[in-house]
MDTraj code that builds the backbone (N, CA, C; nanometers):
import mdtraj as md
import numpy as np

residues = "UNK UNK UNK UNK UNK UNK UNK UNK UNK UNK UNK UNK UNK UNK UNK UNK UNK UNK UNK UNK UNK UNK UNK UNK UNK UNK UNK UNK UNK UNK UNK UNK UNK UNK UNK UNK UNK UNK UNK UNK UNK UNK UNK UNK UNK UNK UNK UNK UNK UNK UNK UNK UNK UNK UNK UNK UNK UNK UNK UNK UNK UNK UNK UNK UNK UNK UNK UNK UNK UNK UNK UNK UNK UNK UNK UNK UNK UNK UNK UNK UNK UNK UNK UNK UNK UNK UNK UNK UNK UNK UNK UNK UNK UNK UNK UNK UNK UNK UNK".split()
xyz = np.array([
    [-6.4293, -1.6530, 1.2423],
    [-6.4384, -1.5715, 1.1227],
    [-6.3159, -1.5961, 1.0362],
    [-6.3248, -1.6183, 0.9065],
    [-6.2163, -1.6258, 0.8206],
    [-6.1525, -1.4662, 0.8133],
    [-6.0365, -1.5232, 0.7039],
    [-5.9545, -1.3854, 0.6863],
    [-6.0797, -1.2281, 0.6115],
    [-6.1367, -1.3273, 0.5046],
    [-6.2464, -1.1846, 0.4717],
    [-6.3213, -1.1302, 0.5356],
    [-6.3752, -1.1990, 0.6047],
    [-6.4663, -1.1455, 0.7172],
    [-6.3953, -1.0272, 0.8215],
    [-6.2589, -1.0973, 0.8625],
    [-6.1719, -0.9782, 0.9631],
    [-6.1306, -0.8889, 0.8824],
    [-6.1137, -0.9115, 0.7807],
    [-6.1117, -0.7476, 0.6902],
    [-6.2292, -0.6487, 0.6594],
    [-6.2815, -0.7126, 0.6292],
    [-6.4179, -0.6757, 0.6234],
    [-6.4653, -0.5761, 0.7663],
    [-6.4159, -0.6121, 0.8295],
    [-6.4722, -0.5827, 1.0397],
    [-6.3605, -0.4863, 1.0613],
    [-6.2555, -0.4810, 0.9795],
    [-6.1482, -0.3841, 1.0306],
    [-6.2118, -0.2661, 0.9863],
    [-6.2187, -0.2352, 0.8104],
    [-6.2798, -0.1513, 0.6891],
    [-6.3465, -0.1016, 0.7697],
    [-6.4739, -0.2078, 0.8114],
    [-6.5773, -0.0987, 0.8957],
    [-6.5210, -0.0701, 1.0808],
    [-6.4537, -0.1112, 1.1146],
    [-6.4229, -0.0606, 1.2360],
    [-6.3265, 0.0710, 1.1797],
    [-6.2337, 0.1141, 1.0891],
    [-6.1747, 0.2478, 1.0596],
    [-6.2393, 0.2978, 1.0163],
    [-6.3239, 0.3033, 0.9388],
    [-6.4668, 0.3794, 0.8735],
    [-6.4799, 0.4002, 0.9631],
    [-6.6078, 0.3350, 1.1040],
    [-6.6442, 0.4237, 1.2130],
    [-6.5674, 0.5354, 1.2864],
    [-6.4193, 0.4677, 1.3467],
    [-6.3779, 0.5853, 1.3695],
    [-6.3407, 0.7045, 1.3036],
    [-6.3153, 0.6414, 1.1474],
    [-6.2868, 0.8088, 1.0698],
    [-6.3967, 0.8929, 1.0963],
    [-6.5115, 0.8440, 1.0564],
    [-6.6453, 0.9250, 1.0824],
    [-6.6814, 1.0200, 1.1951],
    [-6.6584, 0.9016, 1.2990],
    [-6.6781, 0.9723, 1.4181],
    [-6.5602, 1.0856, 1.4654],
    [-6.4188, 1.0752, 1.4353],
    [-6.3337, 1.1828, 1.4399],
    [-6.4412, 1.3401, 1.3803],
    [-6.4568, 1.2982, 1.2343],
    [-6.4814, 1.3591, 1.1734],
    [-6.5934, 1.4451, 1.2121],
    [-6.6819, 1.3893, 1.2561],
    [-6.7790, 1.4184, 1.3721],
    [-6.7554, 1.5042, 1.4480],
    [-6.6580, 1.4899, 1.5371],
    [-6.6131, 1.6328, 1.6338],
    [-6.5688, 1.7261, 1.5821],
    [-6.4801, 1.7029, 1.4951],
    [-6.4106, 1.8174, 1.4160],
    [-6.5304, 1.8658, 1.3613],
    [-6.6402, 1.8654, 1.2647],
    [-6.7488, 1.8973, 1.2603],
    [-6.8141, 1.9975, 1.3357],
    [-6.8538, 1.9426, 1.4941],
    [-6.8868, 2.0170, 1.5858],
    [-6.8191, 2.1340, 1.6277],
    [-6.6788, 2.0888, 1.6633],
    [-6.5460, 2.2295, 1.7062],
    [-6.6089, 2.3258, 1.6082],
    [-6.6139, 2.2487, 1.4649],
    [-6.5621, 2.4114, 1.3708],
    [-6.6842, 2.4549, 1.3862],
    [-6.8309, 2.4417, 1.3665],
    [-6.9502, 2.4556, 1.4085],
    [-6.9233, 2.5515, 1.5579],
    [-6.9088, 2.4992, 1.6330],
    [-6.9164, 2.6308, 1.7693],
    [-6.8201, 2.7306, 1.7559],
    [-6.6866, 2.7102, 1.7189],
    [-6.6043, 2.7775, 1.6629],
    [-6.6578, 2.9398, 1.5632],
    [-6.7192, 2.8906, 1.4875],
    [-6.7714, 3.0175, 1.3792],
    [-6.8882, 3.0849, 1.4768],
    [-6.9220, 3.0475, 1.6077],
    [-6.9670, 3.1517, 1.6924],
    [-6.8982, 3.2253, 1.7992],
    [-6.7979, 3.1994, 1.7871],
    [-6.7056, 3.2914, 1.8836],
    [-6.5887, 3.3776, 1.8017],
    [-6.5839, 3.3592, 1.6551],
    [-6.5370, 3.3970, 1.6010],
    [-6.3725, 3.4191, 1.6351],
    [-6.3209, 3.3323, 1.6449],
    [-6.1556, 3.2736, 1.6432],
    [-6.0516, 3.3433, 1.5680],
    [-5.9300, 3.3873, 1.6128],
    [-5.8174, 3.4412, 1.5551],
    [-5.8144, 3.3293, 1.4184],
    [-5.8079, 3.4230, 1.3095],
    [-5.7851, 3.3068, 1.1956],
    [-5.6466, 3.3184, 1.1543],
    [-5.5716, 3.3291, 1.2059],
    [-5.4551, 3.2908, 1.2024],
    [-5.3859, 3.1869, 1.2994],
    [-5.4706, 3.1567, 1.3704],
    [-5.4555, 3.0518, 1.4728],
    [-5.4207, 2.9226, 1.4300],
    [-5.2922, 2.8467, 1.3819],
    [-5.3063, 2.6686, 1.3217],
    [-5.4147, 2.6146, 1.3324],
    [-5.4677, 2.6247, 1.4082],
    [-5.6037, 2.4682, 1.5020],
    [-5.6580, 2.5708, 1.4117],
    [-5.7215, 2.6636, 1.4220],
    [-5.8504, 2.7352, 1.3975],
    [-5.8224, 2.7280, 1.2059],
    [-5.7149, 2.7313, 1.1421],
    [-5.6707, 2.7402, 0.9651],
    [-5.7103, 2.5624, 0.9620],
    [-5.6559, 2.4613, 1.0435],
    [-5.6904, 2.3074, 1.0074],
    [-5.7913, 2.2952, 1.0562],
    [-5.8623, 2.2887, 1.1189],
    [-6.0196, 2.2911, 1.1432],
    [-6.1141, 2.3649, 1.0037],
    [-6.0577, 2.4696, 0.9632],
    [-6.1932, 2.5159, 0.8610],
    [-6.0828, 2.4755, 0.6799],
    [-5.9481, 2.4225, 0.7161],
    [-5.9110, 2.3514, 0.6060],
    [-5.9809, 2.2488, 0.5919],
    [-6.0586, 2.1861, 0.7145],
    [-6.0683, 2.0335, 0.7475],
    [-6.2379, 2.0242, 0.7108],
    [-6.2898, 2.1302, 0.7487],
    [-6.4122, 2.1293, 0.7505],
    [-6.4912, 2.2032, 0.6009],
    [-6.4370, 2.3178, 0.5634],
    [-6.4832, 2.4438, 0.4645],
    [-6.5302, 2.3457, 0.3379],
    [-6.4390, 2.2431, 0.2999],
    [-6.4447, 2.2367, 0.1696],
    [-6.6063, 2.1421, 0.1386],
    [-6.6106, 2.0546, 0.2583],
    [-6.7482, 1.9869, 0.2749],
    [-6.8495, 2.0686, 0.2758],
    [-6.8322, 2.1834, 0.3484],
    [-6.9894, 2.2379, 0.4035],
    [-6.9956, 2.3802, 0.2769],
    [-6.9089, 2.3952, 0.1712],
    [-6.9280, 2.4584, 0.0482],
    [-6.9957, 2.3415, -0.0495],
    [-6.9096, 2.2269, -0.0417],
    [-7.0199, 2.1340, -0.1240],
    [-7.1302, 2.0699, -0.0583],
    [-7.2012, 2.0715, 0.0357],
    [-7.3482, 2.0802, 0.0817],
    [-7.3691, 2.2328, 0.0512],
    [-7.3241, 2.3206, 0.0965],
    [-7.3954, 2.4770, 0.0169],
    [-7.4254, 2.4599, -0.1437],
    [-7.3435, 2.4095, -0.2027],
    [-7.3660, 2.4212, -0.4105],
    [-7.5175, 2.3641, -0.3906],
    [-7.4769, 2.2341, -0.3550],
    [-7.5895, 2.0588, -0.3608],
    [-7.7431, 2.1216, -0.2919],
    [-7.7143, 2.1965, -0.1757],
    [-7.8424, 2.2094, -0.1141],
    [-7.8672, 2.3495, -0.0788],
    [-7.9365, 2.4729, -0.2174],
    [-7.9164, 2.6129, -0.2028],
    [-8.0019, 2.6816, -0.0827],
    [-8.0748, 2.6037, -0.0293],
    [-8.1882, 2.6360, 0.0653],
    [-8.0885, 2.5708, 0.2152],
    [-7.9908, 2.5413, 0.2482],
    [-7.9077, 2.5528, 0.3480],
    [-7.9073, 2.6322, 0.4204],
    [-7.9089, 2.7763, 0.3413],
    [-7.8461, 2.8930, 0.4614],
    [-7.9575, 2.9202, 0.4246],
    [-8.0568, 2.9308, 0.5811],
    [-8.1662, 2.9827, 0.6112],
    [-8.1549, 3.1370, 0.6652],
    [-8.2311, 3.2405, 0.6577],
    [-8.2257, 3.3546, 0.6673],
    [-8.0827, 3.4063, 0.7469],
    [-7.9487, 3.3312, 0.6782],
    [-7.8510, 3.4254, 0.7159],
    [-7.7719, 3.2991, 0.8071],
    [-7.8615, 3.1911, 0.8350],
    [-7.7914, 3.0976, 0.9318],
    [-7.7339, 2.9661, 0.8606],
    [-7.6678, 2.9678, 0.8899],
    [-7.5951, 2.8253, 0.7707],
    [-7.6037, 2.6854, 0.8667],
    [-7.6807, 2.6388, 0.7987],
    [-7.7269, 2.4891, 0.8442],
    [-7.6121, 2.3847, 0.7891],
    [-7.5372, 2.3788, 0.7011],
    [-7.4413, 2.3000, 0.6712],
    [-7.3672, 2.2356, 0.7238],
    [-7.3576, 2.3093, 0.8588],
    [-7.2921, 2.1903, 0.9932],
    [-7.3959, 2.0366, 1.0061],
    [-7.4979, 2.0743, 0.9926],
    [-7.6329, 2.0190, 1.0752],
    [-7.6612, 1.8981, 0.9915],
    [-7.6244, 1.9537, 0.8080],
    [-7.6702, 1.8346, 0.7396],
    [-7.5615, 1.7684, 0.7165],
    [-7.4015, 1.8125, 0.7676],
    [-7.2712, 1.6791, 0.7604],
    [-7.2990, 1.6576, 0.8172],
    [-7.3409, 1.6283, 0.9629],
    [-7.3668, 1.5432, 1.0646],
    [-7.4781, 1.4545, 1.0282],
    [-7.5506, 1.4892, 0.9982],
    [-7.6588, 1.4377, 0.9645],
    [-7.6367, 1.2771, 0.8891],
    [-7.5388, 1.3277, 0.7438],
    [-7.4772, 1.2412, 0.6507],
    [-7.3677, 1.1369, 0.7087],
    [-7.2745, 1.1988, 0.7773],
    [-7.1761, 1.1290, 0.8824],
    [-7.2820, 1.0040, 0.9745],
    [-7.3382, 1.0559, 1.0207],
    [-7.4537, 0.9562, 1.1318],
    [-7.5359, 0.8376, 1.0464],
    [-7.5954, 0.8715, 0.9250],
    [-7.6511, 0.8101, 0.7557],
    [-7.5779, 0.7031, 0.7743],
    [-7.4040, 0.7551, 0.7234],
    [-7.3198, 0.6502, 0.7024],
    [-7.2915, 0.5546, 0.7655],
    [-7.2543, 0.5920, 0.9300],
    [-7.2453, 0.5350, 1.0228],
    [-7.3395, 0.4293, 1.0609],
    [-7.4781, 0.4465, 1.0188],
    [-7.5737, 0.3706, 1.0659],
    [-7.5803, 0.2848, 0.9590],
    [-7.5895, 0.2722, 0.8238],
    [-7.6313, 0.2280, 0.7384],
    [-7.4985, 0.0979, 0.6912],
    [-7.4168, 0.2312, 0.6549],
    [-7.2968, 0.1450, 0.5707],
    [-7.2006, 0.0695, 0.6929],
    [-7.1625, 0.1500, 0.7858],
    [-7.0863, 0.0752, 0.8814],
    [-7.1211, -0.0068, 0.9652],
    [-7.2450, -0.0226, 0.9896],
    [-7.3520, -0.1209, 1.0738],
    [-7.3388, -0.2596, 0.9483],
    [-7.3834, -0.2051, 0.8063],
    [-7.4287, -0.3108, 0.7118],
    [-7.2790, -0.3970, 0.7226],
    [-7.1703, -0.3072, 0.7253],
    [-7.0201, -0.4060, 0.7095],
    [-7.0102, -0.5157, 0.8085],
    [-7.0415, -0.4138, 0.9638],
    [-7.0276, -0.5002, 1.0836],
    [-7.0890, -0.6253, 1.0489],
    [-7.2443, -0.6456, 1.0220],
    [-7.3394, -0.7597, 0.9903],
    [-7.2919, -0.8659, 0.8895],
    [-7.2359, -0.7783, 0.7808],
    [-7.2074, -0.8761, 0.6535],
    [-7.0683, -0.9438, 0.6996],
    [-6.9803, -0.8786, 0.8092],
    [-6.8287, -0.9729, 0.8914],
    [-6.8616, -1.1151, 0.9216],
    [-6.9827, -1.0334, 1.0378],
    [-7.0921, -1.1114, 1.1431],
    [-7.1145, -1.2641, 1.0569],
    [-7.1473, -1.2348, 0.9629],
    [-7.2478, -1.3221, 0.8962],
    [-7.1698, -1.4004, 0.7927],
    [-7.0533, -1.3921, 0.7782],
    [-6.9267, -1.4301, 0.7513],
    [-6.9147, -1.6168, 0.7432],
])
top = md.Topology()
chain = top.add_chain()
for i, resn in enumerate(residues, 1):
    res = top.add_residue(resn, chain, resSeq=i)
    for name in ("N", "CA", "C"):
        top.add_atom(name, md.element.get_by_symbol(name[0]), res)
traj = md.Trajectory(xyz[None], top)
């Protein structure tokens, strides 16, 4: 593989893992808002610093989200995170590949 190609393969190898970080943190704050956590807790303030501002902009974008009281907004970042993962970071891997 030339030099573009290994750049190319890096881009999408840190893409995947940002995603997938992003991914758990996702999940934490998701089980998290059912046990209802000291919010003064660091972890528990960077987790919904980390998470809040995404799953308010899927709330604006998609008003039928919070179903009778239950907020699905965890369900559709993951959803989008996994999209990306499959689509764009797969397409990078291939287009390295194919280099």
């Amino acid at each position: 593989m030339g030099l573009t190609a290994n750049f190319i393969y890096a881009v999408a190898f840190v893409l995947n893992s940002i995603l997938t970080v992003y991914f758990w943190i996702v999940i934490i704050s998701a089980l998290m808002s059912w046990i209802n956590p000291d919010p003064y807790n660091p972890i528990v303030r960077t987790l919904r610093s980390l998470t809040e501002p995404v799953f308010h902009k899927v709330r604006s974008v998609i008003p039928f989200i919070v179903v009778g009281g239950l907020d699905l907004s965890p369900i559709a970042v993951l959803l989008g995170i996994r999209f990306v993962q499959i689509f764009v970071v797969q397409s990078l891997y291939q287009f390295a590949a194919g280099m």
